[in-house]
C-alpha positions, 0 to 999 in steps of 0.5 A, spaced: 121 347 532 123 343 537 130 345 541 136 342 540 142 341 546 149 342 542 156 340 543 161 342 540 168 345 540 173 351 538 180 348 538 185 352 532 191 354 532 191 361 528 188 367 529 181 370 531 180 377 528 173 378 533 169 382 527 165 381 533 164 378 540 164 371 541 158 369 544 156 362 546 149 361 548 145 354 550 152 350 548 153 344 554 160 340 553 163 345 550 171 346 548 174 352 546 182 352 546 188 354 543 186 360 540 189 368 540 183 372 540 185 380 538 182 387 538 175 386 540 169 391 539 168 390 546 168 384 550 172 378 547 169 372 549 162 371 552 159 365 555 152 366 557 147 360 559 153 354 558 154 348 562 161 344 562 164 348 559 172 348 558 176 354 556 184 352 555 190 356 552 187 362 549 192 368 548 186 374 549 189 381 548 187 389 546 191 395 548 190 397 555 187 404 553 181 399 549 175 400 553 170 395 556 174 389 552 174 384 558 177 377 556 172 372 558 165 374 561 161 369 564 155 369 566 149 365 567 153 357 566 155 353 571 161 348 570 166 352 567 174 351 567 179 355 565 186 354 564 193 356 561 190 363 559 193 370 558 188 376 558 193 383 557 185 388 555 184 394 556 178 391 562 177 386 566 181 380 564 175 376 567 168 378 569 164 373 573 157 375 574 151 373 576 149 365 576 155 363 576 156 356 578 161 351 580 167 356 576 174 354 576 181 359 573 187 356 574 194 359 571 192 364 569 196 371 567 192 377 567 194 384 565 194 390 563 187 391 565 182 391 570 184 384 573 179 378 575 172 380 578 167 378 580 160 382 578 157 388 579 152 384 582 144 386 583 145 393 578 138 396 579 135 392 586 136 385 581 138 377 584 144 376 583 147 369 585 154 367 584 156 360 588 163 356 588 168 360 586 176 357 585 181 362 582 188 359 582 195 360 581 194 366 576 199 372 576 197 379 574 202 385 573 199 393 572 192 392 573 187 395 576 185 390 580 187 384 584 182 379 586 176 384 587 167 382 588 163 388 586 156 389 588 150 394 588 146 397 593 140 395 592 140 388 590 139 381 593 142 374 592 149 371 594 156 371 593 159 366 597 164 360 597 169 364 593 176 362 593 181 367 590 188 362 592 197 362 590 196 369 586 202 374 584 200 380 584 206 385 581 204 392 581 197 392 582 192 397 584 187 395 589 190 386 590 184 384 594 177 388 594 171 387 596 165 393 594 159 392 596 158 400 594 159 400 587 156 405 583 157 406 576 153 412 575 155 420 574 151 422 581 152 418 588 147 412 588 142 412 593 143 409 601 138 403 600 138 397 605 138 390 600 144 387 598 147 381 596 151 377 602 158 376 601 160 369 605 165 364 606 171 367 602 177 365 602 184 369 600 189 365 601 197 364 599 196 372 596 204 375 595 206 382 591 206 389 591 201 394 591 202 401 587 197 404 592 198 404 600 191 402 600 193 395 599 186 390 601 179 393 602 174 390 604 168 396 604 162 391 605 154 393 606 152 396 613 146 392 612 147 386 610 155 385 612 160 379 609 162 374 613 166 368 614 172 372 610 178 368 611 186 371 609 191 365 610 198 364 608 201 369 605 206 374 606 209 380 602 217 383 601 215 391 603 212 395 608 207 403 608 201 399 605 195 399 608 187 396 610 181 398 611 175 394 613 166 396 614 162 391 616 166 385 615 167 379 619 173 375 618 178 371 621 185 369 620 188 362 622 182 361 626 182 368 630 176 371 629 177 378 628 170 383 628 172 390 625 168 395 627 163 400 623 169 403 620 175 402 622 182 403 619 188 397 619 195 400 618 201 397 616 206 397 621 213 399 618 218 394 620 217 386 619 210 387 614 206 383 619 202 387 624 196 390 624 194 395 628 188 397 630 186 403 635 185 399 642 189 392 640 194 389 636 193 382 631 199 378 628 198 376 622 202 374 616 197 376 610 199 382 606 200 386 600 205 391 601 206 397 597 211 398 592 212 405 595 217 402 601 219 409 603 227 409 604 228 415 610 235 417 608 239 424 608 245 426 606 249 424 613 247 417 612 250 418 604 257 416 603 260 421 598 264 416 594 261 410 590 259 406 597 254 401 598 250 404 604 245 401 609 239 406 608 234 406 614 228 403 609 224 397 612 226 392 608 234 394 610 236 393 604 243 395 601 243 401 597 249 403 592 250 410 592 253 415 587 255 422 587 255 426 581 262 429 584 265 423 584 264 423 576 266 430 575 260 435 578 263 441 579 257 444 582 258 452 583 253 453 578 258 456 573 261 449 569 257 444 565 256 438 569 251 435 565 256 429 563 258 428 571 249 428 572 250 423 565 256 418 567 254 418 575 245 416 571 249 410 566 252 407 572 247 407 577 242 404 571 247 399 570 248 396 577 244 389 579 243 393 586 237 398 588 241 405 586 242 412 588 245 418 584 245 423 589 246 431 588 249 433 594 245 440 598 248 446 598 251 446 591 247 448 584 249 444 578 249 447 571 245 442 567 244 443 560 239 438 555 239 431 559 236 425 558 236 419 562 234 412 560 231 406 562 230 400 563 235 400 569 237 394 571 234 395 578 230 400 581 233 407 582 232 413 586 234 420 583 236 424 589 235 432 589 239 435 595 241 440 592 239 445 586 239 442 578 239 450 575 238 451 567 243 454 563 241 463 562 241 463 555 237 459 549 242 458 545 244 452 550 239 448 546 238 446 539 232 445 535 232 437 537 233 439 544 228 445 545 222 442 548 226 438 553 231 440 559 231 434 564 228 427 560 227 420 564 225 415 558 223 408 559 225 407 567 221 403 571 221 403 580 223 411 578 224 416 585 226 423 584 226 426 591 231 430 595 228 437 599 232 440 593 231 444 587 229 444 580 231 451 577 229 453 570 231 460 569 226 461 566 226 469 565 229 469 558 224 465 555 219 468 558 222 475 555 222 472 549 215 469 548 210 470 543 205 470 549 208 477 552 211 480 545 206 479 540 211 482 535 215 477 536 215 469 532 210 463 536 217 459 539 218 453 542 220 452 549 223 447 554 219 442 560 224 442 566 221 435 568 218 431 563 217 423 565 216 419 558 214 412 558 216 411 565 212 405 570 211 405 578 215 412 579 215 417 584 216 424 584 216 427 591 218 433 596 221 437 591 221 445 589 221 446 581 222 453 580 221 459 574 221 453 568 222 455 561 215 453 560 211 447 563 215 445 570 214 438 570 209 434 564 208 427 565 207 422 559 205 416 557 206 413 563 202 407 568 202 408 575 205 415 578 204 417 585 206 426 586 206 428 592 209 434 597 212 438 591 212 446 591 211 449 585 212 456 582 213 462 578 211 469 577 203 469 575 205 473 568 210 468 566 207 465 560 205 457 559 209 455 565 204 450 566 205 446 574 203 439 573 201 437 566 199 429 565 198 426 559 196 418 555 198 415 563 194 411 567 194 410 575 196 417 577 196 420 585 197 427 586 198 430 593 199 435 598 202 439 593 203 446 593 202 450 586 203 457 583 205 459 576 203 463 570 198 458 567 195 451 568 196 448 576 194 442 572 193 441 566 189 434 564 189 432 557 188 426 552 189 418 555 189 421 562 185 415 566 185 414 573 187 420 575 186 422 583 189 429 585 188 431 592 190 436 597 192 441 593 193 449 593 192 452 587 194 460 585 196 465 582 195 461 575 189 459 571 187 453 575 185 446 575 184 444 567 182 438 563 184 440 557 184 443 552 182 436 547 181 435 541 185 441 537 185 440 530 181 436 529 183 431 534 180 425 538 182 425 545 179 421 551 180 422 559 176 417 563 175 417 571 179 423 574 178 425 582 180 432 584 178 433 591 180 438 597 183 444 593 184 451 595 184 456 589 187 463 590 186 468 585 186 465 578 183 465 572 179 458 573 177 453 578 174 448 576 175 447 568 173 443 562 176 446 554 174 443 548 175 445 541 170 444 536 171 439 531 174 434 535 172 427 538 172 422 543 170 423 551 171 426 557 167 423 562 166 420 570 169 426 572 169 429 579 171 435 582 169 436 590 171 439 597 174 445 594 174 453 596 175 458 591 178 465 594 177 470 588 177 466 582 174 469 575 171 463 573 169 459 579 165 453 575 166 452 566 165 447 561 167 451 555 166 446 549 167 452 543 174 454 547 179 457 541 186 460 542 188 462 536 189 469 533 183 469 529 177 466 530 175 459 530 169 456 525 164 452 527 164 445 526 158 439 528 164 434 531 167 435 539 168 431 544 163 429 549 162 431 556 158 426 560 157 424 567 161 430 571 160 432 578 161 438 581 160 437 589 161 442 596 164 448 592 164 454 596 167 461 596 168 467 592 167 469 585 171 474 581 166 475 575 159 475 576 158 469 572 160 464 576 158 458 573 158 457 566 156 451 562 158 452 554 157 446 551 157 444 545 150 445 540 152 439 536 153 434 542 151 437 548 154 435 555 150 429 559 149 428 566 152 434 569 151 435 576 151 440 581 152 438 588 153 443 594 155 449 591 156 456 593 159 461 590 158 468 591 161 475 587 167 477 591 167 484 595 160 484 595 158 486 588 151 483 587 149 476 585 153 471 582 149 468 576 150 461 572 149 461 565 148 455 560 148 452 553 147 445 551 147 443 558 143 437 560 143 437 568 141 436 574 142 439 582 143 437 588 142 440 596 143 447 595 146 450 589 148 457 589 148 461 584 141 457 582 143 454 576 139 455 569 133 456 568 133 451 562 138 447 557 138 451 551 140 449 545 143 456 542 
């Protein structure tokens, strides 16, 4: 049969329900406009082997959780204008891929999602051509990333004469990339020497904030390096961001700049327009600056009364300050001052300028049940200098309040800082748990710190002490930076797990301090990018993700990073716990660098995990685990079974990797062993114990 060139259009104004993807193939002189595309299986529209074609007014939105739900993917067309749309997904908002040429976005509004990409290119040593690309005047609020490009090792081609110009970037995670070391794969992708040259690239007129320090990274390859990189004409409104570079030659205004191998570009805090490099100094007017401008302030910068004051931050802007006592704080840790705390938040919320409401030091301040809501009408910093302590008895709390002692709900540009204290005074209810007295009825307890619904927050240099139960849980949330906290409690006191996250995305944990009687971390359901760093853990029960998919439940954590942690006599290290019976997945997950000194279960994937009084039946349904990597893992093991892979029979774990492990039983007692059900895995240098012989099914 004789083939056919078409040309057609798609304009209607209703709504396009996608039981399954748009997909548009050998169409030229093609229009598709003024549409709502919702809720596709995956992604939304498709353009494949086109040539002129014109997208316009298309409203494309999934919830932010959905995955693999790009908006417009093209890929092999040439030709293309997209204008006037708006991408809110759950990936990229737009996925630019090979051969693609002569492509031209502009007024564009993107997020949530993964923002505007260009790849991955040259997968599995492939070809990959992408040429003239514009991307114009596009806004993009809390996505992951910014103006990115994306390639494989291994690969061959171009990517090249590549705009990325006026874009107004709110709140995003990685503003400009460039990866030439993509690796979508649960084991590191090996060195090769190909790639695919990135040239001729211009950010240009680039503006906003960036929720990590790492603002604009260009990690090109080591054998075939980008060049003719160009950052012209921008200029950012805060400080504390940062740049890397590998193997990237660009050029700003017509000054060439040659990075070395690595080197690292820092942010100088002051006028948000200097580079630094180690043997000299670049002036340049192109940044993207983080959202974290870090205000440095103490109590004698600090008014006592209900001022403005001048902070000594980068920006040098005026910061209102009140003070709990001013509204009625009594703070000698005997009268109720939970509706001083309220009036002194309620104010603050509503003041047009940056706000503080500070709890001055050397005081402690009786604090019953308290919520504290957003939005606020500007950015707030919630200033512990002093010590926040919870009321001695339980009957302070009603069956509405039990679950809760200090609750921030819905605030945006949230900082709770200080040096100060957050005392649970927890020992009443730890006497009367059901974990400690089996007599006794299974109650309720509170979370001293629960952060709900809240976006850009920072939680830092803090110490939570004796909670009820949990001492801080994080919960649907986007975009969390923790760090420098210390956390403690007695190791006998039930469930007072350190840091619990749930259903929240973009999360940093640093260069914290944890040691409870539970959990130091809890990682549960709709944890996504989640990055944990430099933490010390013990006594406690470790470093869990889970337990998921109780009663039956479907439950999801994807991309999870817990690195260069040191465990010191507790339960577990490194820990996965699922039910039977639930659904759903746990996978890219990464534990690496850490030491255990003393610790029971060093290593475990447990998949028929059960904490009920009686035994749990069996179920064929759980969650699956795949693409996990445990990496340079050292130390002692308190059991003799020091690594443990208990997955499921029903739906066994994929892509398990053991990657530099060492792991010897403690005090010399003989040799550590591994054991294994239901496990599909793999090993990398040297594993000690040596793990399974075989995968079993049991």
């Amino acid at each position: 049969m004789r083939s056919q060139d078409c040309s057609g259009n798609i304009t209607r104004g209703g709504m396009v329900p996608m039981t399954n993807k748009e997909n548009i193939g050998k169409h030229f002189i093609l229009k598709v406009e003024n549409l709502k595309v919702v809720n596709s299986q995956q992604i939304q529209i498709s353009v494949e082997d086109c040539t002129d074609v014109k997208m316009s007014r298309l409203s494309i939105t999934a919830p932010e959780t959905a995955p693999n739900t790009d908006g417009i993917h093209i890929t092999r067309s040439r030709d293309v204008q997209v204008t006037d749309c708006t991408i809110k997904t759950g990936d990229d908002c737009m996925s630019i891929e090979d051969g693609t040429k002569n492509l031209h976005v502009k007024n564009m509004v993107c997020g949530p999602g993964h923002g505007i990409s260009i790849g991955s290119l040259g997968d599995h040593n492939s070809e990959a051509h992408v040429n003239n690309v514009t991307v114009d005047n596009v806004r993009l609020y809390g996505t992951t990333n910014g103006a990115r490009i994306k390639t494989w090792q291994g690969g061959k081609g171009s990517a090249k004469n590549i705009v990325f110009q006026n874009m107004v970037m709110d709140n995003v995670w990685n503003p400009i990339i460039i990866d030439q070391n993509y690796c979508d794969s649960s084991t590191p992708c090996k060195q090769q020497k190909s790639a695919v040259e990135v040239s001729n690239l211009l950010f240009k007129n680039i503006r906003g904030t960036s929720a990590s320090e790492e603002a604009i990274v260009l990690h090109c390859s080591n054998s075939v390096p980008c060049h003719g990189i160009t950052l012209s004409q921008s200029h950012c409104q805060g400080s504390n961001a940062k740049s890397t570079c590998q193997n990237a030659e660009w050029k700003k205004s017509g000054v060439s700049v040659h990075c070395p191998v690595v080197s690292k570009i820092d942010l100088e805090l002051m006028a948000c327009n200097v580079l630094l490099f180690s043997a000299y100094v670049v002036v340049m007017s192109f940044f993207l600056c983080s959202v974290h401008a870090k205000v440095n302030m103490n109590a004698s910068s600090l008014t006592n009364g209900d001022d403005s004051l001048r902070g000594k931050s980068s920006l040098e802007s005026k910061k209102a300050v009140f003070d709990v006592r001013k509204h009625g704080a009594y703070g000698d840790g005997q009268h109720d001052d939970t509706k001083a705390l309220s009036k002194a938040w309620a104010v603050a919320c509503s003041s047009l300028q940056p706000s503080i409401v500070l709890v001055p030091k050397g005081k402690r301040y009786l604090t019953k049940h308290i919520t504290l809501s957003g939005p606020c009408k500007s950015s707030i910093t919630f200033m512990i200098e002093g010590t926040l302590v919870a009321p001695p008895t339980r009957s302070d709390w009603s069956k509405e309040t039990i679950r809760h002692w200090i609750m921030f709900n819905g605030v945006i540009g949230l900082t709770v800082d200080g040096g100060g204290t957050v005392d649970g005074n927890g020992k009443i209810w730890w006497q009367n748990s059901c974990k400690t007295n089996a007599k006794l009825a299974c109650t309720e307890s509170p979370t001293a710190l629960t952060f709900y619904s809240c976006s850009n927050l920072k939680v830092e240099n803090l110490k939570l002490l004796n909670s009820q139960q949990i001492h801080m849980s994080v919960e649907d949330c986007t975009n969390v930076r923790i760090s420098g906290l210390t956390i403690t409690a007695p190791g006998t006191s039930p469930n007072t797990d350190g840091i619990h996250i749930t259903r929240s995305k973009n999360v940093q944990v640093t260069g914290c301090t944890i040691k409870t009687g539970d959990d130091c971390m809890s990682i549960e359901d709709g944890t996504e990018n989640l990055h944990v760093k430099n933490m010390v853990c013990g006594p406690g029960h470790g470093i869990s993700i889970g337990s998921l998919g109780d009663h039956n439940s479907e439950a999801h954590v994807n991309n999870v990073t817990i690195g260069t942690v040191r465990l010191y006599g507790t339960t577990n290290g490194a820990r996965i716990k699922t039910w039977q019976g639930g659904r759903g997945y746990a996978k890219y997950i990464v534990f690496q660098n850490m030491i255990m000194e003393n610790v029971w279960n060093p290593v475990i994937i447990d998949q028929n995990y059960c904490d009920s009084a009686t035994p749990c039946k069996k179920q064929t349904s759980a969650v699956q685990i795949s693409n996990v990597v445990f990496k340079n893992i050292r130390g002692t093991s308190a059991s003799k079974e020091a690594i443990k892979l208990d997955c499921s029979r029903n739906v066994p774990c994929q892509g398990i990797t053991l990657n530099d492990v060492k792991l010897t039983v403690k005090g010399g007692g003989g040799d550590a062993k591994s054991t294994c059900r239901n496990a599909k895995w793999k090993k990398s240098g040297t594993v000690v114990p040596q793990p399974c012989a075989s995968t079993t099914t049991v």
